[in-house]
N, C-alpha and C positions, 0 to 999 in steps of 0.2 A: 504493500500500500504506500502512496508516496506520503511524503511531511508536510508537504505543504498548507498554508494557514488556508482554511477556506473562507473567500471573501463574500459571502452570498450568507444570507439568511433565510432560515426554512422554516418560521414560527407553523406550526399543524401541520409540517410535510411540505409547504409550498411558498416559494418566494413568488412576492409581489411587489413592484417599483413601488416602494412608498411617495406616502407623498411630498412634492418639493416644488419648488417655485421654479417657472419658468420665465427667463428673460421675454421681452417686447421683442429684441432680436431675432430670436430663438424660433418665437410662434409665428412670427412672420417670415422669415428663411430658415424654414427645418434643416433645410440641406445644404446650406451655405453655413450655418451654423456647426454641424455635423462635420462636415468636412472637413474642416478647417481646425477643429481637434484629432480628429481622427489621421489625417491626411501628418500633422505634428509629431502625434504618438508613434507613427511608423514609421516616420523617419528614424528616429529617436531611437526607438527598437532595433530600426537597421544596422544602426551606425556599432549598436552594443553587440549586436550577434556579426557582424564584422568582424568584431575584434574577440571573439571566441569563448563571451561572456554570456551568452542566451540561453538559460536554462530553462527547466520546467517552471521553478518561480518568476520568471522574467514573463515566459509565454502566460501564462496567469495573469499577471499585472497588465499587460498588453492587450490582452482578452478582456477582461474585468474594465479597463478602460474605453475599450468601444461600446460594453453595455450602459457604462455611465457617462460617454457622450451620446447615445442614441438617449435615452433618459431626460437628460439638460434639453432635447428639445424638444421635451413630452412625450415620446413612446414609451409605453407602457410595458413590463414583462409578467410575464408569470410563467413559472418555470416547477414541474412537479414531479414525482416520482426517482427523485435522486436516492430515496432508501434502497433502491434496487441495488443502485450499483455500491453503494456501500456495505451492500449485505455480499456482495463477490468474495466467493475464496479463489480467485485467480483470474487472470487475465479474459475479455472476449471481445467478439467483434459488435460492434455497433453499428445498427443498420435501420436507418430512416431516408424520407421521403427528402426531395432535394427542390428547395423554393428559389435562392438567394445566396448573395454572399453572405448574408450575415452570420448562418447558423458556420460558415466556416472559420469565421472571426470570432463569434459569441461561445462557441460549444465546449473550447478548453478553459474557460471559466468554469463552469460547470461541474468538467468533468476531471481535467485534470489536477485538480487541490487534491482530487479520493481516490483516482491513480491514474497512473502515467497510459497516457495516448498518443496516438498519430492518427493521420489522414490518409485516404486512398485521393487524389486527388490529380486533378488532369495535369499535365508534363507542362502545361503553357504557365501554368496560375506560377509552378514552381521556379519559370523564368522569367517571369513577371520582373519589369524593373522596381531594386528596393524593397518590397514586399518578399522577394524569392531567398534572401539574407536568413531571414526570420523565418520561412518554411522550410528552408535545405539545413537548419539547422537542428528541426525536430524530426530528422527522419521519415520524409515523408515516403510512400511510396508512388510513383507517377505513374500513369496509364495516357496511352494517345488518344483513347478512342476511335480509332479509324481502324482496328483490326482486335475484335470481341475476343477471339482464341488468342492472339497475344499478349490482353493485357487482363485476358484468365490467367494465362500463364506467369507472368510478372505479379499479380495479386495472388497468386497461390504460394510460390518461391519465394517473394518478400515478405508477405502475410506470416507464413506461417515461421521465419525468423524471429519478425519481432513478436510475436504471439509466446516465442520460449524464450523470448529475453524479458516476458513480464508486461510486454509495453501492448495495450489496447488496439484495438484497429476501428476506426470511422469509418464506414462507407457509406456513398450513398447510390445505389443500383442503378436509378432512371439515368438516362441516356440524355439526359437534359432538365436543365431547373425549368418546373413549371409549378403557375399555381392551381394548376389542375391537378389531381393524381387519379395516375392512369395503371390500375393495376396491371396491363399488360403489358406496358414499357418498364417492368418494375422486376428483372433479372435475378438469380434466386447466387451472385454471385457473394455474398456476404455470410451465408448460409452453408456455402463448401468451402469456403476459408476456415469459418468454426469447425463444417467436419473434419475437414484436413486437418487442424491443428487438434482437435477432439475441446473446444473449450465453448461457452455458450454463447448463445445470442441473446443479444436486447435491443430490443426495439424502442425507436424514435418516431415520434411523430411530432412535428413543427409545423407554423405558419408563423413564415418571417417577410413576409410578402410588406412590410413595413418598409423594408429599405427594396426597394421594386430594381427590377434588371435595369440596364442603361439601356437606349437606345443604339449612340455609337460606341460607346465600352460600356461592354455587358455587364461589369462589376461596379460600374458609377452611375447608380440611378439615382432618383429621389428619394429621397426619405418623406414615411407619408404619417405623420404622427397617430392619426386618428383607428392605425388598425394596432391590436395588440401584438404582441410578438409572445408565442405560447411554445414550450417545448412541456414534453410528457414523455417519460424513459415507464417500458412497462417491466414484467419481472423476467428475468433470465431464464432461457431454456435451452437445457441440451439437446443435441442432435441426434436422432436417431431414423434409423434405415437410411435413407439418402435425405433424409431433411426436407421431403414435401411439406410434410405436417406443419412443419416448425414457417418456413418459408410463407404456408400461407395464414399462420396466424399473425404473422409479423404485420403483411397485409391487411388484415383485418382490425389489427390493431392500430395501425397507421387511418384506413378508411373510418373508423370507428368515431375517434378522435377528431379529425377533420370535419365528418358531418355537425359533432355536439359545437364544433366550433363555427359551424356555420359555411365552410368552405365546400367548393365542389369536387366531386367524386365521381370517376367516371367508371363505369363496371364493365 
């Protein structure tokens, strides 16, 4: 389990953005406001994982920082079912539905204070100018996307490394951030990574649709205050026969989720 201080409070199971005062600036350019700490804090981060300083507690702080600049300009969070992963007796993979950048920013607050994680994450985000410092520093594993058996291959071989060095694995299946979820665009590759490595799965389901895709960079959209940003981790389960079973509750527990939250679901 890692050491780290966790920065989030979970008064009855679940954090909720308390309440706090937001600037005239703020409510009137969420995303000019937004940006402009956020855009700060990762310079900052860069320049330390540069220099060979960018730990798990760094990636925490860093993370923890984007929640409480989305925050300052009134998005809302709430974030629930974190008992799951603290009842872990060992490492698994983490497998939720995929909206936004945020939950790529937001999720090692969360998750890494209660233990150590990494990302399955596309090869492009990892060469990302500046931002790529601070990813290539938490081991991430990358994938092209442009060939499904190669980067099964690459998530199974890497995957299942850092799964025996203790460190989590994040993925998220869909072949594209949408705020739709499409069970069928919804790959059961998170699921033969646990089997392969024999350790469990837990399901995510989010709506981070708050910080919305960019137009011409698809990671700098607007920030839109008025939608909640909701993550729900449900209980851990092992794998067994080839992991259908397991694969489609994950689904069902992502669709489940989604609906109470109001979002759409397409069967």
């Amino acid at each position: 389990m890692s050491d780290l201080i966790e920065p989030l409070d979970y008064p009855g199971g679940v954090y909720r953005t308390p309440e706090k005062p937001v600037s005239w600036f703020s409510r009137k350019y969420p995303s000019l406001a937004f940006y402009r700490q956020f855009g700060w804090d990762v310079w900052c981060s860069a320049r330390t994982a540069q220099r060979g300083l960018y730990d798990g507690t760094e990636w925490t702080r860093t993370s923890h920082g984007v929640i409480e600049a989305l925050e300052s300009v009134g998005v809302q969070f709430e974030i629930s079912g974190t008992e799951h992963i603290r009842a872990l007796q060992s490492p698994c993979v983490f497998v939720g539905n995929h909206m936004s950048m945020l939950e790529t920013m937001v999720l090692p607050a969360i998750i890494q204070p209660i233990r150590d994680v990494t990302f399955v994450v596309k090869q492009s985000l990892i060469d990302y100018p500046v931002f790529k410092h601070i990813l290539r520093s938490r081991d991430p594993i990358g994938v092209t996307r442009e060939s499904p058996r190669d980067d099964l291959k690459v998530v199974m071989q890497e995957g299942v490394g850092r799964l025996q060095r203790g460190v989590s694995v994040i993925v998220f299946p869909q072949t594209t951030r949408s705020s739709t979820f499409d069970a069928d665009q919804f790959n059961s590759i998170g699921v033969k990574l646990a089997m392969r490595a024999g350790v469990p799965v837990v399901p995510i389901a989010l709506k981070t649709d708050a910080w919305r895709n960019g137009k011409r960079i698809k990671d700098i959209g607007p920030i839109d205050p008025s939608k909640t940003v909701r993550f729900a981790f449900g209980e851990p389960m092992a794998i067994t026969n080839r992991g259908a079973q397991q694969h489609q509750l994950v689904v069902d527990f992502i669709e489940t989720k989604l609906s109470q939250w109001g979002d759409p679901v397409t069967s």
